[in-house]
N, C-alpha and C positions, 0 to 999 in steps of 0.2 A: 460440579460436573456438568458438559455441556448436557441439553436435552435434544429431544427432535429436531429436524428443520421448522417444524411448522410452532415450533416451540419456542425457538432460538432466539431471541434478541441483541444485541451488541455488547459485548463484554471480553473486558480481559481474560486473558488465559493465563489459570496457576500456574506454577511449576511443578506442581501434583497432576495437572490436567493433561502439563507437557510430556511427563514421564512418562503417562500411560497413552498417549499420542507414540512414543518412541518405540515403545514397546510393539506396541500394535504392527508399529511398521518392521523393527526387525522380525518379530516373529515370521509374518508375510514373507519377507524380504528370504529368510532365510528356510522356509517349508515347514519350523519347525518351532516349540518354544524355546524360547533363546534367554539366558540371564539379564537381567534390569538393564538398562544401558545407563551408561554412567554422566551424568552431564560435567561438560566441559567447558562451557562460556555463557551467560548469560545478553553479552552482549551490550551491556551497558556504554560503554566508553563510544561510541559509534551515538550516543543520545545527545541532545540538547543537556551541559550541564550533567551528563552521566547522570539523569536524572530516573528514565525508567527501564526498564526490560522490551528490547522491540523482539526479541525473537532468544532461544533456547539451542544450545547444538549440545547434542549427546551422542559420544561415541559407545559404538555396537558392539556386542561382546564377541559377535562373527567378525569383526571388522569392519571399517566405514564408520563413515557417521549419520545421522538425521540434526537437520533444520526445523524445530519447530517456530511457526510465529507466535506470538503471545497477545494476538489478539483476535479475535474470531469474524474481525472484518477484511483480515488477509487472508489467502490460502493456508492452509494445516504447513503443506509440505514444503518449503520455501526453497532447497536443496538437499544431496546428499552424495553419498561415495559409497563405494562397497566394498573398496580396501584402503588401508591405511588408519593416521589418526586421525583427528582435528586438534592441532596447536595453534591458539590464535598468534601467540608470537613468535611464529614461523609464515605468517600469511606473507604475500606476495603484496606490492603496491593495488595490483589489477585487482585479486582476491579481497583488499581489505576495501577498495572501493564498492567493488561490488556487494560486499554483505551493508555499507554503508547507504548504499541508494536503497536495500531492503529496510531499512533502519528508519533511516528517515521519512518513505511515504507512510511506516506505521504509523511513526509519530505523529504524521498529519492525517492520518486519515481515522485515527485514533479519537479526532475531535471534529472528525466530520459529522453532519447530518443523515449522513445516506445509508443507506443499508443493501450492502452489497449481497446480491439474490446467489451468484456463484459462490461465495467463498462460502454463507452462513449455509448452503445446501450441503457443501462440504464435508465441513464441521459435523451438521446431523448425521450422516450418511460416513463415520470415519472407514470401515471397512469396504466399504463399494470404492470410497476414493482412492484408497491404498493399492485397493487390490487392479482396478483401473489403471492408476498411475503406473506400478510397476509390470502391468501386460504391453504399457506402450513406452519401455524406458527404451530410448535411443540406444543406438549400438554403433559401437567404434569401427572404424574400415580404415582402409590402407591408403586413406585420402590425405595429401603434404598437407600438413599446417605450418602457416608463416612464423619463423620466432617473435619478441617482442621487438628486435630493431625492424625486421623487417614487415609487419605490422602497420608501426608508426610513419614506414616509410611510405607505407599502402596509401595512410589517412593525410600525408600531405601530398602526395602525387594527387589524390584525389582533389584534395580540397582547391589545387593550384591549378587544376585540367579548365580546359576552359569549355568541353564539351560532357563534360559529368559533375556532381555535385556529392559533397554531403550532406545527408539526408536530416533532420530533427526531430527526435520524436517530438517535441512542442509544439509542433503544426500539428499535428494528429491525433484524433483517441487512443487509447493502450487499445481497444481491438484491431485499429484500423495499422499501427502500429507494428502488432502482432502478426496480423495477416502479410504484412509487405516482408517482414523476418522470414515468415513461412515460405512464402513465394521465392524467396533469394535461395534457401537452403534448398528447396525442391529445384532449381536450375544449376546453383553454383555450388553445394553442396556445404557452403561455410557463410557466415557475415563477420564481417570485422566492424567492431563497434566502440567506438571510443567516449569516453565517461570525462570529466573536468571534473579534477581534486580540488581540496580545498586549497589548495597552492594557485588554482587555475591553469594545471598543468594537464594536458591532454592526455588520458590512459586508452592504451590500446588492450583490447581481449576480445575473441577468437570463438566465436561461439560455431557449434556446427549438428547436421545427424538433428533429429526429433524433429517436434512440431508442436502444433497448441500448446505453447506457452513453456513448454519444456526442451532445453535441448543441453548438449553436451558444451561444458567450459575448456576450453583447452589449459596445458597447464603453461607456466613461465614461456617454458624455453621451446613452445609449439607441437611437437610430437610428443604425444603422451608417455612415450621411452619405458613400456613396460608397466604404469600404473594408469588406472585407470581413472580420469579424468571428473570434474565434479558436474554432477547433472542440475540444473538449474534453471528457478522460473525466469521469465522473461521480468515478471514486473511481481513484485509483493500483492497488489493489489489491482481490482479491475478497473478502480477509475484513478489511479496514479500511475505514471508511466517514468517515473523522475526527467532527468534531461540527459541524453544519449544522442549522438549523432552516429549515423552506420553509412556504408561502403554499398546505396542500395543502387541496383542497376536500372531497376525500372519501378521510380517513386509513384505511390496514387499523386493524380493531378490534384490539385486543390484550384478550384475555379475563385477568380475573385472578379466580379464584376462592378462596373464603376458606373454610378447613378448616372441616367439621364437629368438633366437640368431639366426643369419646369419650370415655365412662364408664370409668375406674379407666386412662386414659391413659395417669398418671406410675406408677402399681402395675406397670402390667405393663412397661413402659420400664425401671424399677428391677429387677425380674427379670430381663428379656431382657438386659440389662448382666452381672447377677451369670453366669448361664449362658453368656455368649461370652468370659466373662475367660478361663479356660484357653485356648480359640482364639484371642482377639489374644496371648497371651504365646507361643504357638507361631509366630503369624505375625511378631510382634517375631523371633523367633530368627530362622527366617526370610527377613528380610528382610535380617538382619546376614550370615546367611551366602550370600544371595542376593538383592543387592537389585532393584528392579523401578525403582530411576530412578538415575540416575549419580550414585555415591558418591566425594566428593573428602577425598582423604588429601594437607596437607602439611605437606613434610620441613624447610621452612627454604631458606635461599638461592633462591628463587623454583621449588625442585622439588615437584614433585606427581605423584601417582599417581591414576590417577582407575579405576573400577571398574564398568563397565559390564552393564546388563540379560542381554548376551547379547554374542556374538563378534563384535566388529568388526572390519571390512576397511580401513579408514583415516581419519583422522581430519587437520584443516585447521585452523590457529592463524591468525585475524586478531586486528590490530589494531583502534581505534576508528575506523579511517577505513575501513574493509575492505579494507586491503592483506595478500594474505598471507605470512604471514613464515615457516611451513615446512610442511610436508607431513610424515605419515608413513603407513604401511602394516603391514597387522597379518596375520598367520595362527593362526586357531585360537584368540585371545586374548580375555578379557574385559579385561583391564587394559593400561592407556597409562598410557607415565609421561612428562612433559614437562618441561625443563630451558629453563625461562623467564630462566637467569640471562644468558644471551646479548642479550636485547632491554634496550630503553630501560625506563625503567621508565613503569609505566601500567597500565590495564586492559584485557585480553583474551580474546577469544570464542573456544573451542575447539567445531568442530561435526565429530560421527564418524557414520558411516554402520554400524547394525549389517546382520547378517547379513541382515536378511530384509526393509533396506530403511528400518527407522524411523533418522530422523533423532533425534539428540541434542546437546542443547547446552549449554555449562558456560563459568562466567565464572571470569578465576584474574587475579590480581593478581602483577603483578612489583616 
């Protein structure tokens, strides 16, 4: 079970943890206690390799469903409905991409370094966020949405104007990102945002209504026709944003400035080298006898010694599907030495916590 925020570390989320995430929310969701909600998809197929769990969908026994993510360096709440079921093979092209770009930034962000301060706040705090989230759920209005041909016809009108553009989330942070989503929706009251499948085929979906990070999916055929449409985050994650290009009308500038030339440039470059040589061969030493990022030594038979910044306090071996397969605990130590002759053979994510808190993470092959 997760613990506090100020307790929290990076870690997968059970399907036990997930359950009582769902719960939590329909109860909320529905004023009152409401039966287990049933999970529905796992989500596998949408992995590298169908290899792990990026996220959990449980339908509500009021109706609807909840999205949880399954790893606590994403947001808890990742979508949901509050009528109908969830059948994953009834999804829509638009639909299955979209759960696919949540899919994917888990998996990489699953082995990032970082530790994302919103989502893990989250997590600690599960009923302030629930109950938060569903004070500001977006609400449907009597605003046209485009169907899916007309849409796609938006994103090539655009793409071919010669006085507008479409926009990248790639140039951007997922906040800076988010904010220009915001801005479009408070003017135009919709954004049309097109995703590239794996085909490299351009999908069009129709997001409108909310704000921070949440807003309303439209469904296929644009007007929501009596059901009510899925609500959903912008981005799984606050430092992944996948790749989205949108219908925005007034993009942040992104300034790019181009050096001035400077006189005798490469002369004094070519000195300032000659004069730091003695200082990088100090820092080479250095670095061999202290290094400043984890140094991996191996012995053969799937054993390694790995050699760390500073003292760690323990350190966690997944697998490719983030199951973990041991735990160990250090005092006083810069060096872990790991005997992977034990597992199956494959590739494995080792992440240790040093002394003062920074995360570290190493890949070792068995």
């Amino acid at each position: 079970m997760l613990a506090g925020a100020g307790q929290i570390c990076a870690e997968t989320v059970s399907q036990k943890e997930a359950s009582r995430v769902a719960s939590l929310f329909s109860n909320a969701s529905a004023g009152q206690v409401m039966g287990k909600p049933e999970l529905a998809w796992n989500a596998k197929p949408l992995t590298t390799a169908k290899l792990f769990t990026p996220f959990y969908v449980y339908n509500l026994r009021n109706g609807g469903f909840v999205i949880i993510a399954a790893d606590n360096k994403a947001f808890p709440i990742l979508a949901y409905s509050r009528n109908g079921i969830f059948d994953h093979e009834r999804l829509s092209d638009t639909q299955r991409e979209w759960l696919r770009r949540y899919a994917q930034d888990i998996e990489m962000i699953r082995y990032d370094s970082r530790v994302p301060d919103e989502a893990i706040a989250a997590w600690g705090d599960l009923s302030s966020y629930i109950n938060d989230l569903l004070e500001r759920e977006p609400k449907q209005s009597g605003l046209h949405l485009f169907s899916a041909s007309q849409a796609t016809e938006r994103l090539e009108d655009v793409e071919a104007g010669e006085d507008s553009y479409l926009t990248e989330s790639d140039l951007y942070t997922p906040q800076q990102w988010q904010d220009m989503i915001d801005g479009e929706i408070r003017q135009r009251g919709r954004v049309i945002i097109g995703m590239e499948d794996t085909n490299g085929q351009l999908l069009p979906v129709e997001i409108y209504n909310g704000g921070e990070g949440y807003y309303l999916l439209a469904t296929e055929n644009g007007s929501p026709d009596g059901t009510e449409p899925w609500i959903v985050r912008l981005n799984a994650t606050e430092y992944l944003s996948g790749t989205m290009v949108a219908d925005i009308g007034n993009p942040i500038e992104i300034e790019i400035t181009e050096p001035e030339e400077e006189p005798f440039v490469e002369q004094d470059a070519f000195l300032a080298e000659v004069a730091s040589a003695p200082e990088r061969r100090l820092a080479a030493i250095e670095e061999a006898l202290r290094p400043s990022h984890p140094v991996i030594r191996g012995y053969g038979g799937a054993h390694y010694e790995v050699i760390y910044p500073q003292e760690i306090s323990f350190s966690t071996v997944y697998d490719m599907a983030g199951n973990v397969m041991f735990k160990q605990k250090y005092s006083e130590s810069q060096t872990a030495n790991f005997d992977l002759s034990i597992l199956p053979s494959g590739l494995y994510v080792v992440l240790a916590k040093g002394a003062d808190g920074t995360s570290y993470g190493v890949k070792l092959w068995r």
